[in-house]
KOLPA-315802 format. One record per atom (N, C-alpha, C, O, CB): residue number from 1; residue in three letters; atom name; x, y, z. Coordinates in pm, whole numbers, plus 32768, in hexadecimal, padded with zeros to 4 digits. Glycine has a CB too. Layout:
PT   k   r  a   px   py   pz
PT NUM ALA CA    X    Y    Z
...
//
This chain:
PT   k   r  a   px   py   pz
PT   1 UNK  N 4AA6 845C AC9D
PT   1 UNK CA 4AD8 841A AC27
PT   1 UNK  C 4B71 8410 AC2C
PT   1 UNK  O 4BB5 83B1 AC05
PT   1 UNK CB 4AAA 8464 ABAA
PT   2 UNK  N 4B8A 8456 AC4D
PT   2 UNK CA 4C4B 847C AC6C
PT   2 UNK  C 4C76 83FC ACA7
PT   2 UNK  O 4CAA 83A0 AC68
PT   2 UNK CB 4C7E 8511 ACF5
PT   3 UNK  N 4C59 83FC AD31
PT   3 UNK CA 4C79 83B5 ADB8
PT   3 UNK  C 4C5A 8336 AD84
PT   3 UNK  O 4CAE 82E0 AD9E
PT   3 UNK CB 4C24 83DF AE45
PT   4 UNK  N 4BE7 830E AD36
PT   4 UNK CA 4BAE 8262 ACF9
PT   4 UNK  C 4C3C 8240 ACB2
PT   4 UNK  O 4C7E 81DA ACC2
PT   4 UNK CB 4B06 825E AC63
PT   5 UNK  N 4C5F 82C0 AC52
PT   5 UNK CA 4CD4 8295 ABE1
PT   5 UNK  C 4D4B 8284 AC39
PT   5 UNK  O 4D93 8225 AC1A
PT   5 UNK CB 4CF6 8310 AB5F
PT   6 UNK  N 4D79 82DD ACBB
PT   6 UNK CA 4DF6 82DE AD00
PT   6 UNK  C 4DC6 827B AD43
PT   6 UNK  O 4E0D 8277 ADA8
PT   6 UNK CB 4E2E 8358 AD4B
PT   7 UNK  N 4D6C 821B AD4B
PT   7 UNK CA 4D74 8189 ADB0
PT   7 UNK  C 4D86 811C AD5A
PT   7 UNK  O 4DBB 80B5 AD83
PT   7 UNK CB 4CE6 8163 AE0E
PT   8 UNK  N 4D56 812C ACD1
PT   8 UNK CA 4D57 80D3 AC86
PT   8 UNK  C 4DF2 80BE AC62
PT   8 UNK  O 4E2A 8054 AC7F
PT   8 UNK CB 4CFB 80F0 AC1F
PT   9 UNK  N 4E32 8126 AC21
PT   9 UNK CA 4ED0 813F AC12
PT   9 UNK  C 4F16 810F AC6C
PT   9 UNK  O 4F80 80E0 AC42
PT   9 UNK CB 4EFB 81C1 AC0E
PT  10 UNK  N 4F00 8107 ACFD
PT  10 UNK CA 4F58 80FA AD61
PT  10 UNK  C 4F50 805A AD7E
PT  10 UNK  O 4FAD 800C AD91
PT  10 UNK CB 4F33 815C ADDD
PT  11 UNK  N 4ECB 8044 AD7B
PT  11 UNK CA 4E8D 7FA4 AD84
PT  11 UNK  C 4EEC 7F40 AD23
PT  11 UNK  O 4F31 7EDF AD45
PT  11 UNK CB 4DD7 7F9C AD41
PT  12 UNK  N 4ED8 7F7B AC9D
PT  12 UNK CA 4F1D 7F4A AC4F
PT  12 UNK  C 4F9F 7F2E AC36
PT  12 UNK  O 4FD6 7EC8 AC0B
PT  12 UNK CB 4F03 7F6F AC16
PT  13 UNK  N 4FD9 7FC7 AC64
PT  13 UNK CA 5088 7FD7 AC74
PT  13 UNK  C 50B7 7F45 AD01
PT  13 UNK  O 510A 7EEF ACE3
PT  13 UNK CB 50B8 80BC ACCB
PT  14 UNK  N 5086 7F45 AD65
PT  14 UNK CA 50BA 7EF0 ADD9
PT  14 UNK  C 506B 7E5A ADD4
PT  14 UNK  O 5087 7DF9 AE1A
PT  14 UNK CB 509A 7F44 AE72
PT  15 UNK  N 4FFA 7E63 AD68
PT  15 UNK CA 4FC7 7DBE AD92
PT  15 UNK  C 505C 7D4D AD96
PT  15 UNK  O 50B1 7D62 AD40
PT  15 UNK CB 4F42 7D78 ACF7
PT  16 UNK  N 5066 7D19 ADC4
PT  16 UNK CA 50D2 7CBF ADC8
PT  16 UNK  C 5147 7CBD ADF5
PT  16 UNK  O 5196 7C60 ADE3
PT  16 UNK CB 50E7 7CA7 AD77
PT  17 UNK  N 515E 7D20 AE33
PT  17 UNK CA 51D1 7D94 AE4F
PT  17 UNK  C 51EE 7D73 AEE8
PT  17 UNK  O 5260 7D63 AF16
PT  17 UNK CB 5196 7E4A AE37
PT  18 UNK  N 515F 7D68 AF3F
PT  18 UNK CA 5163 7D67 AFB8
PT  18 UNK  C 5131 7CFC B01C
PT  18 UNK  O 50D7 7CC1 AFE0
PT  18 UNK CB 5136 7DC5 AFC9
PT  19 UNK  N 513C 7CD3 B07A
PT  19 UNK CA 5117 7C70 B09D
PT  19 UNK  C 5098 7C21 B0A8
PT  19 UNK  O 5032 7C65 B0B7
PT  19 UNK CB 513E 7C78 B0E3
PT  20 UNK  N 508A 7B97 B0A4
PT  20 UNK CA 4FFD 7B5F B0B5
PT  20 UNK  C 4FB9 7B84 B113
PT  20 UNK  O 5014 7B88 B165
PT  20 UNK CB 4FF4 7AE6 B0C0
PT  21 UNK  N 4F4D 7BA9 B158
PT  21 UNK CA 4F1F 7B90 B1C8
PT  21 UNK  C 4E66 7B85 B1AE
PT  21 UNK  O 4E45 7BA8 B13D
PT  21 UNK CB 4F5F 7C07 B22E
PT  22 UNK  N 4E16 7B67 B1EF
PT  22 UNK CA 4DB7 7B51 B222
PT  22 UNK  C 4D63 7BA0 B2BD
PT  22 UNK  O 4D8D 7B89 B32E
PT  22 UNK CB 4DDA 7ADE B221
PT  23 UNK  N 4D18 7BD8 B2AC
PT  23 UNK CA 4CAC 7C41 B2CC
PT  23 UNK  C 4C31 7C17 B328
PT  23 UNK  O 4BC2 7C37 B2FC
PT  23 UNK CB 4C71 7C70 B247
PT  24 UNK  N 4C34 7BDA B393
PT  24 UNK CA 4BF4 7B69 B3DA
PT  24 UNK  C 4B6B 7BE0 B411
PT  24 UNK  O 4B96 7C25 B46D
PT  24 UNK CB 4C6F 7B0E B46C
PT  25 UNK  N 4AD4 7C04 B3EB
PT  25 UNK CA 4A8D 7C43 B41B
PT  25 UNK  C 4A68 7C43 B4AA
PT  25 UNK  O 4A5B 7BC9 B4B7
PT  25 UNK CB 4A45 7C36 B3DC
PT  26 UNK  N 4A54 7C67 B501
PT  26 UNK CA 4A20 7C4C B585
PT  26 UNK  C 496C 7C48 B56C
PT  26 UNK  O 493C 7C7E B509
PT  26 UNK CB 4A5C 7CD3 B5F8
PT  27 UNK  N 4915 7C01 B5D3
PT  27 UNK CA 4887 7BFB B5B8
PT  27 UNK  C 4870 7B9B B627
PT  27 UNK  O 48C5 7B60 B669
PT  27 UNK CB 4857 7BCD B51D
PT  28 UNK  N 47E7 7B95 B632
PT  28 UNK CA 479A 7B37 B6AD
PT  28 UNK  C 4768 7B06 B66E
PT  28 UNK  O 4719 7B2C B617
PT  28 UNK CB 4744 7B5C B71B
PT  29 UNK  N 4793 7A86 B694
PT  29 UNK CA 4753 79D8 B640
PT  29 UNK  C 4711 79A5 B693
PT  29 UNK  O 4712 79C6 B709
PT  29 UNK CB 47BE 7952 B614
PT  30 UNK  N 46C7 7945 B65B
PT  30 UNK CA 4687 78F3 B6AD
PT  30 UNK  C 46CB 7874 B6D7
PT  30 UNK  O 46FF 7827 B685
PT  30 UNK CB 4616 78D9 B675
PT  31 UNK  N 46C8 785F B75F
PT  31 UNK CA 471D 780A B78D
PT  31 UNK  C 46EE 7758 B79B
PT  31 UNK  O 4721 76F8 B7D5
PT  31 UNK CB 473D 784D B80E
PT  32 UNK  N 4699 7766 B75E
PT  32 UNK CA 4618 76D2 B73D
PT  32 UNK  C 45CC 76D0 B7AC
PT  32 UNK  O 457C 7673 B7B8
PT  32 UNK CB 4656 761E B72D
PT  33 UNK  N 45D4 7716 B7F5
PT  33 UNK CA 4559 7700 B86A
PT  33 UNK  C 450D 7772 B866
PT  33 UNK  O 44C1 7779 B8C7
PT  33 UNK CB 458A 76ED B90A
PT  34 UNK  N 4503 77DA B80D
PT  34 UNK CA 44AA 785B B80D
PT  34 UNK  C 44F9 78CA B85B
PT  34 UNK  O 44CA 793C B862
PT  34 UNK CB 4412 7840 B859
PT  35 UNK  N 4565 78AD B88F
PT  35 UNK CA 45A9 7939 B8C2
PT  35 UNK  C 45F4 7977 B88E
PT  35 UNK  O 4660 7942 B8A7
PT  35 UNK CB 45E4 793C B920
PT  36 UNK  N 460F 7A04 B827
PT  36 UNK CA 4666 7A26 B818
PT  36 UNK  C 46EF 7A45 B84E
PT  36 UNK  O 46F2 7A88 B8B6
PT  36 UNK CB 4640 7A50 B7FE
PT  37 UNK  N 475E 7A1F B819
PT  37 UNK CA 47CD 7A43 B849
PT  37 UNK  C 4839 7A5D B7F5
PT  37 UNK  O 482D 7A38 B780
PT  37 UNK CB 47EB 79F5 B897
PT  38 UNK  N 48AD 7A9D B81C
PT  38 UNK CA 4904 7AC6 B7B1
PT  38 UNK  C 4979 7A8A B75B
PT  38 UNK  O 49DF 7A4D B779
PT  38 UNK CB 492F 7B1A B7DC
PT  39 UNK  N 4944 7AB2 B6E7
PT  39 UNK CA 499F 7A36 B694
PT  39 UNK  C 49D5 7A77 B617
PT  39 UNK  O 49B2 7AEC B609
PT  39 UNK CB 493B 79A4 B660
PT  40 UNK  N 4A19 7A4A B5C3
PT  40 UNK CA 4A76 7A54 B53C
PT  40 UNK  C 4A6A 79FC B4E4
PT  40 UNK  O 4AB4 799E B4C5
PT  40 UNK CB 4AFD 7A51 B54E
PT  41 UNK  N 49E3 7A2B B4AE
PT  41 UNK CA 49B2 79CE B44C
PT  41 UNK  C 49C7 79E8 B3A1
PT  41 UNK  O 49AA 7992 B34E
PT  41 UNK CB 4921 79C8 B46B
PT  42 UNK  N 49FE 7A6C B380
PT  42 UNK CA 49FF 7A87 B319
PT  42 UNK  C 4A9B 7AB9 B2D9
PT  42 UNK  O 4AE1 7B1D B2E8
PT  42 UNK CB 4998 7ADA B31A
PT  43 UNK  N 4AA9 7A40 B28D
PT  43 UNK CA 4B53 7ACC B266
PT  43 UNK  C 4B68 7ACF B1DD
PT  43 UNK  O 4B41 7A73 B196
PT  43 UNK CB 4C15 7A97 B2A7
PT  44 UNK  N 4B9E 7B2A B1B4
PT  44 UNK CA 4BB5 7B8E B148
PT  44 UNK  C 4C5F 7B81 B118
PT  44 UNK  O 4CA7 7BDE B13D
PT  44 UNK CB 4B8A 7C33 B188
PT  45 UNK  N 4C90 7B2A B0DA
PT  45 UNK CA 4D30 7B54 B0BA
PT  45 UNK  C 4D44 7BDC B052
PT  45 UNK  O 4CF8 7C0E AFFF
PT  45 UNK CB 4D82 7AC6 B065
PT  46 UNK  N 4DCF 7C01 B07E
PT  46 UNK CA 4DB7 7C7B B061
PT  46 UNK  C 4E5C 7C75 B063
PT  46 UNK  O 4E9F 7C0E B06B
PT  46 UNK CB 4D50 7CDF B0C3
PT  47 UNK  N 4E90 7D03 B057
PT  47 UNK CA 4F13 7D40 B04A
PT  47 UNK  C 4F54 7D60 B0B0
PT  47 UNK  O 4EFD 7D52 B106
PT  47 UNK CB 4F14 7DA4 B00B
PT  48 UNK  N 4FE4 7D94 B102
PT  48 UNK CA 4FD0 7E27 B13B
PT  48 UNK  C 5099 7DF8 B160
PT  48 UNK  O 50E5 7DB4 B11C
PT  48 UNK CB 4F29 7E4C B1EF
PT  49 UNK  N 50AD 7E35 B1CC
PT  49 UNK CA 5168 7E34 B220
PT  49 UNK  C 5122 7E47 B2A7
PT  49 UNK  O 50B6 7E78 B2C6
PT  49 UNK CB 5203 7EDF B1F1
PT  50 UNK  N 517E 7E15 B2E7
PT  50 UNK CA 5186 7E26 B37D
PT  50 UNK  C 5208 7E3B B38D
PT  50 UNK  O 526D 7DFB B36E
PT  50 UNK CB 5154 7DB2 B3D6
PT  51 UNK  N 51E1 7F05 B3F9
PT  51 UNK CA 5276 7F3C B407
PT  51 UNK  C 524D 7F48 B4B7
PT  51 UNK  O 51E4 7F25 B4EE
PT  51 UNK CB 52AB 7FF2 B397
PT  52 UNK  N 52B5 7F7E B4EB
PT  52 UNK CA 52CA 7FC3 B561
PT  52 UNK  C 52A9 807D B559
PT  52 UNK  O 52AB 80BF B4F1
PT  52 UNK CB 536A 7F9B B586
PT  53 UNK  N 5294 80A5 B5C1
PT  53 UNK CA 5282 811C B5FD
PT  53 UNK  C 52F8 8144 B613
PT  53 UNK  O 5332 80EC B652
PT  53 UNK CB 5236 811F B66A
PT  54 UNK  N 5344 81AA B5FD
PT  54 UNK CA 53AA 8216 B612
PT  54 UNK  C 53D0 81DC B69C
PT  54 UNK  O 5392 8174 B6B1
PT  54 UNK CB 5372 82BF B60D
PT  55 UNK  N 5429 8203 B70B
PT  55 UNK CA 5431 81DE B790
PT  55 UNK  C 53F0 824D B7D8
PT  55 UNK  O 539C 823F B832
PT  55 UNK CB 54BF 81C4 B7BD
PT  56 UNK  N 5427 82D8 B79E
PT  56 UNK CA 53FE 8350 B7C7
PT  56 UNK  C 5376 8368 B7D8
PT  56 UNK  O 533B 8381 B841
PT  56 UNK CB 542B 83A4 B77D
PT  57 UNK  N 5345 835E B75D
PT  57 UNK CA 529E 836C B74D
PT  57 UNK  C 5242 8317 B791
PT  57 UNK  O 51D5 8342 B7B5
PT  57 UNK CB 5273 8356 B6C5
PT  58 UNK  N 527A 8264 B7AF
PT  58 UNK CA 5208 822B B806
PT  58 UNK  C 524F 8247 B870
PT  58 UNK  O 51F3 8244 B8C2
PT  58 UNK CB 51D2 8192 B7F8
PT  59 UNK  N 52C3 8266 B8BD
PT  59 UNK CA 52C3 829C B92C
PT  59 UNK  C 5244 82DE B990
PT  59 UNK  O 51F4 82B9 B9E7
PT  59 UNK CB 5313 82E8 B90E
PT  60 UNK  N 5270 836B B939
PT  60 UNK CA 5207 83E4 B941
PT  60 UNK  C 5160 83C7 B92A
PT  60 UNK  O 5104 8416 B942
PT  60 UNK CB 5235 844F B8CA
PT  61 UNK  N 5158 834A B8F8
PT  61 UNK CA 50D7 834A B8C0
PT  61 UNK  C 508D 82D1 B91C
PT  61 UNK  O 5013 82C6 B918
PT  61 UNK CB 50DE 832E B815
PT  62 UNK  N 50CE 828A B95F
PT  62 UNK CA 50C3 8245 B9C9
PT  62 UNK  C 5090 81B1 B97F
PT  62 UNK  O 503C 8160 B9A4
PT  62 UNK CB 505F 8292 BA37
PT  63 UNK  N 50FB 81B4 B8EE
PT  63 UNK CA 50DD 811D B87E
PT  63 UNK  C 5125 80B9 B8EA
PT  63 UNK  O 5197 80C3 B916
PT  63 UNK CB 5146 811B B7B4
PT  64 UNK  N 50B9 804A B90A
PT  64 UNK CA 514C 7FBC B931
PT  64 UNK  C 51A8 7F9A B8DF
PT  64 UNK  O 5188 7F7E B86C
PT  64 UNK CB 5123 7F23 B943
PT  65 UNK  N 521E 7F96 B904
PT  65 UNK CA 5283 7F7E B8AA
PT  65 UNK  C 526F 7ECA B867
PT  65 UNK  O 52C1 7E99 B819
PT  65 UNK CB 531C 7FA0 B907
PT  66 UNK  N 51F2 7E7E B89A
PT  66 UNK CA 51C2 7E2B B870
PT  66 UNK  C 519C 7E3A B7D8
PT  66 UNK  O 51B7 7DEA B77E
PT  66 UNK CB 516D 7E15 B8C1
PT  67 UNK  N 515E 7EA7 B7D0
PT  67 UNK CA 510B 7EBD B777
PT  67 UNK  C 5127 7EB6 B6F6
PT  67 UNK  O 51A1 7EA5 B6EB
PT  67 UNK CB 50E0 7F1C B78B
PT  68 UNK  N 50E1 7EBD B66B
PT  68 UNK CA 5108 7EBD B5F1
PT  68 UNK  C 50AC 7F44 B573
PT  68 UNK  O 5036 7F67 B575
PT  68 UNK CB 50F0 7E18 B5D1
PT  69 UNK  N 5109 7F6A B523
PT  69 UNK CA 50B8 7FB7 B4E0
PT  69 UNK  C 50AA 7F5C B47D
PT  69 UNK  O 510B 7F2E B441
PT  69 UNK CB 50E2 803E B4BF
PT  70 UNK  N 503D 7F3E B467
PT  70 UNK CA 4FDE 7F04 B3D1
PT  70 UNK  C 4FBE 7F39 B38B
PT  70 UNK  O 4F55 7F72 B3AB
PT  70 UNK CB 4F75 7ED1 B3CA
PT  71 UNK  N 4FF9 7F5D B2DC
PT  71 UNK CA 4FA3 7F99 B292
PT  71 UNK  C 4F87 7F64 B211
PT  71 UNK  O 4FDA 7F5B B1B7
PT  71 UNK CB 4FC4 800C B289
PT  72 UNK  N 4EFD 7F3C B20B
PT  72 UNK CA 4EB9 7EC7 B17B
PT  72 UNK  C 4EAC 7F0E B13C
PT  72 UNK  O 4E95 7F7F B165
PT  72 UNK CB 4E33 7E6B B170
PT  73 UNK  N 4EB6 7EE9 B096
PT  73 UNK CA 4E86 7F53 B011
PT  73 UNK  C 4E21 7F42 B038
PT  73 UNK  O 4E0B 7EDD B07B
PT  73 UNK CB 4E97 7F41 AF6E
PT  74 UNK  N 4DBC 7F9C B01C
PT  74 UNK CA 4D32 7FB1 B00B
PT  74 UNK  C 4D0F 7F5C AFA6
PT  74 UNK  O 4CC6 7EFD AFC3
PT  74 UNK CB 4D0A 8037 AFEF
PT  75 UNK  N 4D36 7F6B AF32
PT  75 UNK CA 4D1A 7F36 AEC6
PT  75 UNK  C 4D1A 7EC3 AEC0
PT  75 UNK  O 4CDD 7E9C AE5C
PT  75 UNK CB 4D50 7F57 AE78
PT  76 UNK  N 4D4E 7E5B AF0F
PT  76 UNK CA 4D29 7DD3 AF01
PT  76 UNK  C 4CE5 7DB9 AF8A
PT  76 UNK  O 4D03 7D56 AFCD
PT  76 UNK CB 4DA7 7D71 AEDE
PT  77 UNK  N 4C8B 7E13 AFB1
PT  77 UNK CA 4C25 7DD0 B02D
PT  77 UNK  C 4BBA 7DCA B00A
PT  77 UNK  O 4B9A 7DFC AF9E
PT  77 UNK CB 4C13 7E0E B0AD
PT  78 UNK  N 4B6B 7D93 B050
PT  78 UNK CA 4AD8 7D69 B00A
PT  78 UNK  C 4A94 7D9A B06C
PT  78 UNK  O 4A20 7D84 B04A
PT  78 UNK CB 4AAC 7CC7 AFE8
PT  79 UNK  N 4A92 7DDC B0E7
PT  79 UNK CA 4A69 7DF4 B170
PT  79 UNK  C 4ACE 7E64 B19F
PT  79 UNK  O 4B3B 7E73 B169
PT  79 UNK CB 4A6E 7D69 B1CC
PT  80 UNK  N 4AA3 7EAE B204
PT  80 UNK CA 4AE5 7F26 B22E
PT  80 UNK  C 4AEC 7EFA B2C6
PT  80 UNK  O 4A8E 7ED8 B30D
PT  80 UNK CB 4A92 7FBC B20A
PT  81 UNK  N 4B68 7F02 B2E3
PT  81 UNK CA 4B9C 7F05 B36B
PT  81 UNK  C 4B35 7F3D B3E6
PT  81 UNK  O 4B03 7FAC B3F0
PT  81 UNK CB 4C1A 7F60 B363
PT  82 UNK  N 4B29 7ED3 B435
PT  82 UNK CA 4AFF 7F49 B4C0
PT  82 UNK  C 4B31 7F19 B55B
PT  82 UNK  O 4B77 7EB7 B571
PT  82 UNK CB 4A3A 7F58 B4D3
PT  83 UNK  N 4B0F 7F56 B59C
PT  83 UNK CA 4B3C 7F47 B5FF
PT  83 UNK  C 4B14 7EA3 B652
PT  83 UNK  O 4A9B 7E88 B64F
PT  83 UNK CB 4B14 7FC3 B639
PT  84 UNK  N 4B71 7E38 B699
PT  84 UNK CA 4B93 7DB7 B698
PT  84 UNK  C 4B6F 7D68 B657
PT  84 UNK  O 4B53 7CFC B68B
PT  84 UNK CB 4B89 7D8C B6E7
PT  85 UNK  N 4B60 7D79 B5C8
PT  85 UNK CA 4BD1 7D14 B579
PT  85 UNK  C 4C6A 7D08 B56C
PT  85 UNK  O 4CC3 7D55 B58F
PT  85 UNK CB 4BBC 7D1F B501
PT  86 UNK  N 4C6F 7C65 B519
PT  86 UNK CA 4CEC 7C7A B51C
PT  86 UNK  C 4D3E 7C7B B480
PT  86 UNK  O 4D18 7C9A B40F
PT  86 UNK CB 4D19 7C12 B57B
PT  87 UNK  N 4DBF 7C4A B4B7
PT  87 UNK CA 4DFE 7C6A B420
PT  87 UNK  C 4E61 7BF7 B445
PT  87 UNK  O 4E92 7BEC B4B5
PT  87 UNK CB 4E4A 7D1E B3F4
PT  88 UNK  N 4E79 7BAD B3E8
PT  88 UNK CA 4EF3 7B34 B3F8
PT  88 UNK  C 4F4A 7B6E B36A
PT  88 UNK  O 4F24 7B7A B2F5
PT  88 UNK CB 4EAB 7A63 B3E8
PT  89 UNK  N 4FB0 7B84 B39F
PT  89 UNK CA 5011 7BA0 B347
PT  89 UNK  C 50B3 7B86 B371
PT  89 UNK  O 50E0 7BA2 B3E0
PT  89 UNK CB 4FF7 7C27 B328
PT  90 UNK  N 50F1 7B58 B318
PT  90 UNK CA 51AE 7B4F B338
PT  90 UNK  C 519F 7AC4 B3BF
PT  90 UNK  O 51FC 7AA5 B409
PT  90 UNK CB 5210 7C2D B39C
PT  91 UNK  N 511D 7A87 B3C1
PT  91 UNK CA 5124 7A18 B464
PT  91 UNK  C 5149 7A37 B493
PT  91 UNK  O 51BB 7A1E B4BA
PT  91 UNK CB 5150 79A8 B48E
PT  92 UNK  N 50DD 7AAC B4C3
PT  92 UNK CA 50A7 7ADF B542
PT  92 UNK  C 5016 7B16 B52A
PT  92 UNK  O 4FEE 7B53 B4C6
PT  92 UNK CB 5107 7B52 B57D
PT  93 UNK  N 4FCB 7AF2 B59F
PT  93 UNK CA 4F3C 7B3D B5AD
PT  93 UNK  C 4F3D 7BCB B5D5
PT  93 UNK  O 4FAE 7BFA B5E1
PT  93 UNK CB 4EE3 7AF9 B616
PT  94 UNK  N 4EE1 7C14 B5EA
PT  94 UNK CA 4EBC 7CA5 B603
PT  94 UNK  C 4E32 7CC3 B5F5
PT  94 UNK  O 4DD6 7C99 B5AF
PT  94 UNK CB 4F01 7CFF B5AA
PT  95 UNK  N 4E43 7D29 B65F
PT  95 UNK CA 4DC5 7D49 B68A
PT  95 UNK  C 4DB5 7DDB B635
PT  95 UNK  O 4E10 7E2C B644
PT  95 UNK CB 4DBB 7D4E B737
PT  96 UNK  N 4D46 7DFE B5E0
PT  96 UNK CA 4D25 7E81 B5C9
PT  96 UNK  C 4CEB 7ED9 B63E
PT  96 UNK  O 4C8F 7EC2 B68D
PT  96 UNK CB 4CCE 7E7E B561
PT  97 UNK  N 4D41 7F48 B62F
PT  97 UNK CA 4D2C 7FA3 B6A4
PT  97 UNK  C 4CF1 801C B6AB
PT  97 UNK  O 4CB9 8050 B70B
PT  97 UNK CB 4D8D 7FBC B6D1
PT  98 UNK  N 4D08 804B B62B
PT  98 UNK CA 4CE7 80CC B5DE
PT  98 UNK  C 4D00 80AC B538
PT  98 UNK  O 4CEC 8105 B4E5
PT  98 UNK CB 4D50 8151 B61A
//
């Protein structure tokens, strides 16, 4: 009950606050000939910032300095992140990784 009220509060405090982005699901579609294959058929707009990794920390952690940290409010997703989907935010794509 706590954690519902501290998401709701927080949801509420940043709706608008942070950037647009969109939540692209990963899934196997049908490709019109009966074969599945992989596609991004479903998306979800939603909230979140796109920062960088410390230098130190993805050093050590073996992050590409390519890379981006993504983080969406919860509260305006309709779907939960998993591993390759993507995220279009600030124009640029991304791959969910973890």
């Amino acid at each position: 009950m706590l954690l519902d009220d501290l998401k709701s509060d927080v949801t509420a405090a940043l709706t608008g606050e942070l950037r647009s982005a969109v939540l692209w699901q990963y899934s196997l579609i049908d490709d019109g000939h009966g074969n599945e294959v992989p596609g991004y058929d479903t998306s979800y707009p939603c909230e979140g910032v796109r920062g960088s990794y410390d230098a130190q920390y993805a050093g050590q952690s073996g992050i590409p300095r390519t890379d981006a940290k993504i983080e969406l409010l919860a509260g305006t997703l309709a779907a939960t992140p998993k591993a390759l989907d993507k995220v279009y935010i600030d124009g640029g794509w991304w791959i969910v990784v973890n």
